[in-house]
C-alpha positions in Angstrom: 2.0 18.1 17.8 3.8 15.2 15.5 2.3 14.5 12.2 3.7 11.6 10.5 3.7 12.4 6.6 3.2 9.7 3.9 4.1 10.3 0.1 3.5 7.9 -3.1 4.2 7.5 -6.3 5.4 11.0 -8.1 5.1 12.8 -4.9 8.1 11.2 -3.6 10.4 12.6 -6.9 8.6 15.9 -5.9 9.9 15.9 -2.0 12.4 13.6 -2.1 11.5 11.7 0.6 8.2 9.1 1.5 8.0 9.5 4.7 8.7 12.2 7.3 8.0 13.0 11.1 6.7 16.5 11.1 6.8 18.4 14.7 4.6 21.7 14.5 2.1 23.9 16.9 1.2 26.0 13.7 -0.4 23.4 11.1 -3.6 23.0 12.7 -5.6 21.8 9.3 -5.0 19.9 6.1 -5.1 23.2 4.1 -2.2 24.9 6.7 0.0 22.0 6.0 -0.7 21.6 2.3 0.3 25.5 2.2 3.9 24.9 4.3 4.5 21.8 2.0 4.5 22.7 -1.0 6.6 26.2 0.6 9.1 23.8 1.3 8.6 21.6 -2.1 7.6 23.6 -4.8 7.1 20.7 -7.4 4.2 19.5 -5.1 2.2 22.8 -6.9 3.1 21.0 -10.2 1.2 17.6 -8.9 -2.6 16.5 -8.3 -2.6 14.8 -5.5 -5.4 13.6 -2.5 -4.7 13.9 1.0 -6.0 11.0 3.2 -5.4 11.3 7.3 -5.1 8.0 9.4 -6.2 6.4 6.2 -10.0 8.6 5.6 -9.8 11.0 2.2 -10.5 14.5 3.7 -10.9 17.9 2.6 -8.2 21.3 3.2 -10.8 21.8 6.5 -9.7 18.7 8.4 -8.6 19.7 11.5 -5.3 17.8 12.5 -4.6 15.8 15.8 -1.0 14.6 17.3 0.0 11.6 16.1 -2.0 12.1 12.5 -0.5 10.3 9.7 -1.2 12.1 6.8 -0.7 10.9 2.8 -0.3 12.9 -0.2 -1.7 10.2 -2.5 -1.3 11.2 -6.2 -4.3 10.1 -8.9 -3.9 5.8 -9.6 -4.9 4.3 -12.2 -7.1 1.4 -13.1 -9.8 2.3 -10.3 
């Protein structure tokens, strides 16, 4: 399966990159890949941050499909 990952704002400092095409069998759910990501990228752990797939806020249960795009959207302000 091919996620396509999105980062914003102080998320991209924290990864270095904003965006990213991830190939993986293993990260079947938002919480699986939240886990390997912030493996790889430690100062994610330091960050609050939403996670929104093919534009829809979800929660760490949202199961993921190929072809996903998944953001890690950190907080914004005036809303």
């Amino acid at each position: 399966m091919k996620l396509n990952l999105l980062f914003f704002g102080s998320l991209v400092d924290a990864t270095g990159i904003q965006k990213r095409e991830l190939s993986t069998d293993s990260l079947i759910d938002v919480s699986l890949l939240n886990e390997y990501l912030q493996s790889v990228f430690p100062l994610l752990k330091k960050h609050k941050y939403k996670i929104a797939v093919n534009q829809k806020m979800v929660e760490n249960e949202q199961e993921l499909q190929d072809g996903d795009e998944v953001a890690f959207l950190p907080p914004f302000a005036g809303g």
